[in-house]
C-alpha positions in Angstrom: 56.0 145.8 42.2 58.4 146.8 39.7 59.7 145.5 36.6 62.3 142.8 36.6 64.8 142.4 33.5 65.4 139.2 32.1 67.8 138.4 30.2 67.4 136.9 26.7 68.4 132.7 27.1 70.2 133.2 23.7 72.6 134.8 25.1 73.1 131.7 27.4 71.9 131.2 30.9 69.2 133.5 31.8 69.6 135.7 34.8 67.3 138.4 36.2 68.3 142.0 36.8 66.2 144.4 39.2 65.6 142.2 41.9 64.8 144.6 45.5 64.8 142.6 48.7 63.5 144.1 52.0 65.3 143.3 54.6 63.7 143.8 58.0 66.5 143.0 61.0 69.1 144.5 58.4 71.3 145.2 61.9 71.1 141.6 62.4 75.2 140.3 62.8 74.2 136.7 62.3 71.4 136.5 59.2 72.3 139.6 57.6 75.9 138.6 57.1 74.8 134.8 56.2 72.5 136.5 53.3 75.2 138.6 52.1 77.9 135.6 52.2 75.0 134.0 49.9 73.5 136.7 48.1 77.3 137.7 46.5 77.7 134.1 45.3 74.6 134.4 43.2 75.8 135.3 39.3 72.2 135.1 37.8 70.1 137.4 40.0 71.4 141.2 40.5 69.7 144.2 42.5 69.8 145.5 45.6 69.3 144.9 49.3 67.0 147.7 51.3 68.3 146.5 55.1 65.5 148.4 58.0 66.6 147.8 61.6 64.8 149.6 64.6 68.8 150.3 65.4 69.8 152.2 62.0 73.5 151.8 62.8 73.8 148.3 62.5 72.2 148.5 59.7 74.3 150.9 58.3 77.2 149.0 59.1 75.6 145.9 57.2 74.9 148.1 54.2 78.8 149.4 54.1 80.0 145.5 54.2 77.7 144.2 51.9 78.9 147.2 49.1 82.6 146.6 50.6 82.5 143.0 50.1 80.7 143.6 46.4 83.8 145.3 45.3 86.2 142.7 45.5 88.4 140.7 43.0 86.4 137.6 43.8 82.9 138.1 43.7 81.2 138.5 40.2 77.5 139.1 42.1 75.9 142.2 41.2 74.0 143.2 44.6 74.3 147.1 46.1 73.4 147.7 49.6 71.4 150.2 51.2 70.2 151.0 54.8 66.9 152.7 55.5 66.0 154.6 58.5 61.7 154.1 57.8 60.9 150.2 57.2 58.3 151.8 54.7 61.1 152.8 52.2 62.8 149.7 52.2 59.8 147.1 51.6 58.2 149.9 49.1 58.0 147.9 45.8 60.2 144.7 47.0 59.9 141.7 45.1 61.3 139.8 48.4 61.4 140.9 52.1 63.5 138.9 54.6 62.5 138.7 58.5 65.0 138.1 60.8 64.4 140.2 64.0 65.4 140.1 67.6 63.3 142.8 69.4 62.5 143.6 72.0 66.6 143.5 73.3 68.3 140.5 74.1 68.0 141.3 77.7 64.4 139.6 77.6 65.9 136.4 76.7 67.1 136.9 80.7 63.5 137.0 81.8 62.0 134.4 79.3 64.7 131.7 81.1 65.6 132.7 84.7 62.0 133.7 85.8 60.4 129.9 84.9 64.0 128.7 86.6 62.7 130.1 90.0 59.7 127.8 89.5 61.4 124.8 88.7 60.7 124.9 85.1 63.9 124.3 82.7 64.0 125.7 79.0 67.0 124.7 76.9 66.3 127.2 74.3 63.1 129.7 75.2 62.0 130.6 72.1 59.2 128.5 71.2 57.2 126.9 73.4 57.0 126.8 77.2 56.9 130.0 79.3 59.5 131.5 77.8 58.0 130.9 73.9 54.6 132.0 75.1 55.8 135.4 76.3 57.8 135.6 73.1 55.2 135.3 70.9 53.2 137.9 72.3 56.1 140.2 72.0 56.3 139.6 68.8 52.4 139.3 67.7 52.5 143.4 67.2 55.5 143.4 65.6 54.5 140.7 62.8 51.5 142.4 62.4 53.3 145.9 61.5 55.1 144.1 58.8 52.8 142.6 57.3 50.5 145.8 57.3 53.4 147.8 55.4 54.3 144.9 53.0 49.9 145.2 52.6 50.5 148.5 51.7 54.0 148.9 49.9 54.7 145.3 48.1 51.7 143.2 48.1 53.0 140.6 45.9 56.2 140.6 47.5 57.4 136.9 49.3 57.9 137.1 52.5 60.8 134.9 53.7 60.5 134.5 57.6 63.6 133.1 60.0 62.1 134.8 63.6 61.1 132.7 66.4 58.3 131.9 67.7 58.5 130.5 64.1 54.9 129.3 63.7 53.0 131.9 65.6 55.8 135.2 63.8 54.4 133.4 60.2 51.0 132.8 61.1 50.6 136.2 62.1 51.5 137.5 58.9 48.9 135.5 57.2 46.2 136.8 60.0 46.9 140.4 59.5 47.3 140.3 55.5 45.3 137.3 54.7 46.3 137.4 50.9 50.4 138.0 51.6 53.0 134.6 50.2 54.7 134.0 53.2 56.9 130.9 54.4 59.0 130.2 57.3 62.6 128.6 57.2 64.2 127.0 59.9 68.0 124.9 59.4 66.5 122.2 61.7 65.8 119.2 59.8 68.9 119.7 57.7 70.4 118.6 60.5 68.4 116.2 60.9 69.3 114.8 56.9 72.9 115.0 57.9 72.1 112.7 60.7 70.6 110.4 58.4 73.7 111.0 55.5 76.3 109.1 58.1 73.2 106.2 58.5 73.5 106.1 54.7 77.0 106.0 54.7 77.1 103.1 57.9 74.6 100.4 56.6 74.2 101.3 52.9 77.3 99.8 50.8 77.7 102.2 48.1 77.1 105.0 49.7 80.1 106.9 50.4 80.6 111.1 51.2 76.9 111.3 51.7 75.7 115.0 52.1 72.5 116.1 54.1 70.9 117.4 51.1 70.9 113.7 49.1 68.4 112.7 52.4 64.7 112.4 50.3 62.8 112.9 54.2 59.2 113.1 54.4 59.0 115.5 56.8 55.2 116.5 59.2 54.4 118.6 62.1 55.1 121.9 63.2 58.3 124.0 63.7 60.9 122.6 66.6 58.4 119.7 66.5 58.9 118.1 63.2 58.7 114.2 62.7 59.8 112.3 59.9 58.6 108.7 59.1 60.4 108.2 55.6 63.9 108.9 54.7 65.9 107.7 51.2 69.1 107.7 49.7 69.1 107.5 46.0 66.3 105.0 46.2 67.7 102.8 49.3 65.3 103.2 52.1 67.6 104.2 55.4 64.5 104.7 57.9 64.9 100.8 57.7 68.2 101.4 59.8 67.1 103.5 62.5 66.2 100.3 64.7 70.0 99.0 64.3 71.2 102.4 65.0 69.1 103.1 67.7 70.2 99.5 69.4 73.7 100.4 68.8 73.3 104.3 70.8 71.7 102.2 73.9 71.4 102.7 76.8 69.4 105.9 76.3 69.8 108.3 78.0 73.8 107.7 77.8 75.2 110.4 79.8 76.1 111.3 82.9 75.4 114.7 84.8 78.9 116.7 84.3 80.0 114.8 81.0 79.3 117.8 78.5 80.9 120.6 80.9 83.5 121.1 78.3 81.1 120.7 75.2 79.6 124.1 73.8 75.7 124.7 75.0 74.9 124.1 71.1 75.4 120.4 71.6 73.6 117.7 70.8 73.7 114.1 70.7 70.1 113.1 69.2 69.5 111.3 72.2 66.0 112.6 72.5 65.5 112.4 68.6 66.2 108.3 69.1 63.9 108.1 72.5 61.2 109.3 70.5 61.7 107.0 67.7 61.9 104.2 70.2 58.9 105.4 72.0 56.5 106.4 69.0 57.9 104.8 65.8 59.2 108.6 64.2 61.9 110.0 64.6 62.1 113.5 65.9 63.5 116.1 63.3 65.0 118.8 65.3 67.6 119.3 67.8 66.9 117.6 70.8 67.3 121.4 73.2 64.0 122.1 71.2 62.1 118.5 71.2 62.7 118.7 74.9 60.9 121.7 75.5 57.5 120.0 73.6 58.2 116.4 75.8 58.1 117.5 79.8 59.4 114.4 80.9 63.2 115.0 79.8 63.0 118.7 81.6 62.1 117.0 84.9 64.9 117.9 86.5 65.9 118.0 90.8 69.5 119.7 89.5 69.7 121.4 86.1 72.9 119.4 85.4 70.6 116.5 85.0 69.9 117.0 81.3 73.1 116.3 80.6 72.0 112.6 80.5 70.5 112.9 77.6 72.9 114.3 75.5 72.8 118.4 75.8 73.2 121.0 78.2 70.6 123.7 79.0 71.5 127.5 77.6 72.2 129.8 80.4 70.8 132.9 79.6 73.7 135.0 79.8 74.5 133.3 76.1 71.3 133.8 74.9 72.3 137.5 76.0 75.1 137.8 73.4 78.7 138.1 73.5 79.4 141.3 73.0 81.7 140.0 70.0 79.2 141.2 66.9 80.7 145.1 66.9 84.6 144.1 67.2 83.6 141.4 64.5 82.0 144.2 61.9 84.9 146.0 62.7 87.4 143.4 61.7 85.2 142.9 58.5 85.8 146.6 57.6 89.0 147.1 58.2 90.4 144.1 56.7 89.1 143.2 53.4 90.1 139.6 53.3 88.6 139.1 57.2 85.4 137.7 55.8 85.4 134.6 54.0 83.2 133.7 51.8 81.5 129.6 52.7 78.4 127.7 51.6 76.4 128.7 54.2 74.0 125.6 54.1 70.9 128.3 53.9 68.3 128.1 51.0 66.9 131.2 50.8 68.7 132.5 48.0 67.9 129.1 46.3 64.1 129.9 47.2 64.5 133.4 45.6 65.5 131.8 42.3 63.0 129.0 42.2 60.3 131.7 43.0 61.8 133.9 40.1 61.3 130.9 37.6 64.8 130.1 37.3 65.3 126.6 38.8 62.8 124.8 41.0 63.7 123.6 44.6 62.2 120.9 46.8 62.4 121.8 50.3 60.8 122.0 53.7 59.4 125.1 54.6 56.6 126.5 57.2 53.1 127.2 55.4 49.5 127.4 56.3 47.9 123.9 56.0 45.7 123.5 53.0 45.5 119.6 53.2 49.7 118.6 53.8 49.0 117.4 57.2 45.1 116.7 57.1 44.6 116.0 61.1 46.4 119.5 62.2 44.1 122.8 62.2 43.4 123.7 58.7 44.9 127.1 58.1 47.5 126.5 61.5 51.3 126.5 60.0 52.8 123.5 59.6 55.9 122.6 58.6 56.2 120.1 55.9 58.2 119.4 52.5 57.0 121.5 49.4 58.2 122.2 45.7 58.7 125.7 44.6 58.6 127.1 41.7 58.2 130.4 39.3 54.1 130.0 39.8 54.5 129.5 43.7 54.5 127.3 46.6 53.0 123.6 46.3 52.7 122.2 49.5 53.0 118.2 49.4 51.0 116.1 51.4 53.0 114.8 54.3 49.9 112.5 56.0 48.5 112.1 59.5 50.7 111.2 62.2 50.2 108.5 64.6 47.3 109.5 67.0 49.7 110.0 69.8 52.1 112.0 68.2 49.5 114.0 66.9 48.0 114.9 70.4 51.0 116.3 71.5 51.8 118.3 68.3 48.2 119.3 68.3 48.3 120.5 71.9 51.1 123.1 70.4 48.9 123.9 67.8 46.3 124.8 69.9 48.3 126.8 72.3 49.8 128.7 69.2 46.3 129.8 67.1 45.0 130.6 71.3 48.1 132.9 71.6 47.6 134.8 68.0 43.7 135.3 68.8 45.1 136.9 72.1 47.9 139.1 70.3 44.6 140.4 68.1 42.4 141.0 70.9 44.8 142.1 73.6 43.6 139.8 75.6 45.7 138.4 78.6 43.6 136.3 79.9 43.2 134.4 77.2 46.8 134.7 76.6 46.7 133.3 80.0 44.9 130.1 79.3 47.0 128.8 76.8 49.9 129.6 78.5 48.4 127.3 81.4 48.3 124.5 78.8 51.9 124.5 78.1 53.1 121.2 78.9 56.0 122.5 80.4 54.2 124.7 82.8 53.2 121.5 85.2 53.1 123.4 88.6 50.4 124.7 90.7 47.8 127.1 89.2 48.8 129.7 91.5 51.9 129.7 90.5 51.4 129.5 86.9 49.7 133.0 87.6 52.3 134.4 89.0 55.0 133.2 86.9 52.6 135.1 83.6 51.8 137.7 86.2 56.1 138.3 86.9 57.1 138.1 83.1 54.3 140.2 81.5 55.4 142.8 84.5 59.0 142.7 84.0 58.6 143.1 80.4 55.4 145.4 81.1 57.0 148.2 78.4 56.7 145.7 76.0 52.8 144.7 76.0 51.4 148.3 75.7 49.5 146.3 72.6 47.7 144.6 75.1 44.7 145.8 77.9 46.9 145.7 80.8 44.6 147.6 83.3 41.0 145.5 82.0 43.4 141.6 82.5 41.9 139.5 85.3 45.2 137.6 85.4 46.7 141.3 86.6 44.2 142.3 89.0 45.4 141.2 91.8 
């Protein structure tokens, strides 16, 4: 790794100069342009971006806005912008590399969510669990491990920031491939979950008024999509208390009808599911309710598909999760018009993660991690996700506790599921792929048809497992 420049605190605030981050997804027309929107709002840590997309166009493109956007009047960051056509050269010496991929094409998202469809089986999102987060996650097994063998070779120290879904298994890989890499998963889930909690503060608590998200203290356990939180504060006032009054005051649950959120966006979501669970277990669910479905069968029991409308969000077709077709005219309108993107707090805290990591301010936060003791009756060494300080000397998980017994069978189920899936992407083993696949809750239908289903998406997305022994896979043979 190279050196990094620091500036001397006499001269007031101290800043760091020489900063590389690798950015692999640099094509990426969500992320990429978030991190740049951030990254050129930073005034105390300058270098340069090094953006690798299998698609160097895109890339390209991000490169020329992010240098574009430097220029102007109203930024005072001091970030250049660079696209690589090798993802060697752009992680070689980083000090940071960002993950934020979507490959193979969007197209598979088609497969991942129409195939199970034909079997009765209803994913609102796809990407982490069920059939469709199975098949995703030995997609991307081969392509975690890839990274993490060029950031073994070309920036060992480097931290590895990951945003890809399968979140747990993507991270998890890295770790099982480079055993000695820093990596951590982020995911903007349980924010939302903190600004549920800010309007509880702002209802029952007196003095609290103009709340934000990020004032929520939560104490947050369990594993990415599936995260529970059992404490929650406000400036010292305990608003967990309020959940019961809350919850009596959002019954009868489930509260909607079949048809009512036709005109609502398929990004909806009410926190009907969030509040069932606290009603049913005594935690309340800390993620959208689209992905705490997908861990909980009973709400994806559907006759009609419109029926999940009763509680509170709609599933995702899979033409959106195919893109819009909007991202090029988008970049264009970026380029060609100077003032077309507008700079916002994103609500991301990766650039805040950069700078506690650099020694420059700490940060609390939740974050993805191997466990090493935060949530003692998981699988030591599985990712979790759970709250942990950050500082210049590293990550400090904090212990988050067990969860109830119950809750912790289910979460432990995914668990299981996920390390079975990772010890399958090594091997390239389908079988065993196959078996924990099979113990998807979501995949309750006959065992012959649980084989065909695997059997249908590994086949339609055959030119993507060429890491795995198709021809020797029992599941395949017939």
């Amino acid at each position: 790794m190279h050196q990094l420049t620091r500036s001397d605190p006499a001269e007031g605030a101290e800043s760091i100069s020489g900063v590389k981050i690798g950015y692999v997804g640099g094509g990426s027309q969500g992320w990429a342009h978030t991190l740049i929107n951030d990254l050129l709002q930073c005034t105390d840590v300058s270098g340069r971006v090094a953006l690798y997309d299998v698609n160097y166009e895109p890339a390209e493109k991000n490169a020329e806005l992010g240098n574009q956007l430097a220029g102007r009047d109203d930024v005072d960051a001091d970030w250049t912008f660079e696209a690589h056509r090798e993802i060697e050269d752009a992680l070689a010496d980083a000090d940071f590399v960002i993950c934020s991929i979507q490959d193979p094409p969007e197209e598979t998202f088609v497969h991942d969510i129409d195939l199970p469809q034909k079997y009765g089986i209803y994913q609102p999102v796809a990407d982490t669990v069920g059939p469709g987060g199975a098949v995703r996650a030995l997609r991307a097994i081969p392509q975690y491990r890839e990274i993490a063998a060029v950031v073994r070779e070309q920036c060992p120290d480097a931290w590895v920031v990951n945003y890809t879904n399968p979140m747990t298994v993507c991270t998890r890989t890295l770790y099982e491939e480079y055993p000695d890499i820093n990596a951590i998963g982020l995911c903007h889930e349980v924010f939302h979950i903190q600004m549920l909690l800010a309007d509880i503060a702002e209802k029952y608590v007196d003095e609290a008024e103009d709340v934000s998200g990020s004032e929520i203290d939560v104490t947050v356990k369990g594993i990415n999509h599936f995260t529970w939180i059992d404490e929650a504060y406000w400036r010292g006032h305990d608003v967990f208390q309020y959940l019961d009054e809350e919850l009596e005051e959002r019954k009868p649950l489930p509260g909607f009808e079949p048809g009512d959120l036709d005109d609502e966006g398929y990004w909806t979501n009410h926190h009907q599911v969030a509040f069932d669970l606290y009603d049913t277990f005594g935690l309340l669910g800390a993620a959208g309710d689209r992905h705490l479905a997908e861990f909980v069968p009973w709400y994806l029991d559907l006759e009609e598909p419109e029926e999940v409308q009763r509680w509170g969000f709609r599933l995702t077709p899979s033409s959106a999760r195919a893109g819009d077709g909007e991202g090029p005219a988008k970049m264009s309108r970026y380029l060609d018009d100077e003032g077309a993107f507008e700079f916002t707090e994103s609500g991301e805290e990766v650039v805040d993660i950069m700078r506690a990591l650099l020694g420059l301010e700490p940060i609390k936060t939740n974050l993805n991690y191997p466990n090493v003791g935060q949530t003692p009756d998981l699988t030591e060494g599985a990712v979790v996700e759970t709250n942990a300080v950050i500082t210049g000397k590293g990550v400090s998980p904090i212990t988050a506790g067990e969860l109830p017994d119950q809750i912790r069978s289910m979460v432990q189920t995914t668990v299981t599921n996920q390390e079975t899936l990772i010890e399958a992407g090594f091997a390239g083993d389908l079988d065993l792929a196959f078996q924990a696949f099979c113990n998807e809750p979501l995949v309750d239908i006959q065992p012959d048809e649980a084989k065909e289903l695997f059997v249908k998406l590994v086949e339609t997305e055959r030119e993507y497992f060429t890491d795995y022994d198709l021809e020797g896979a029992d599941v395949l043979a017939d």
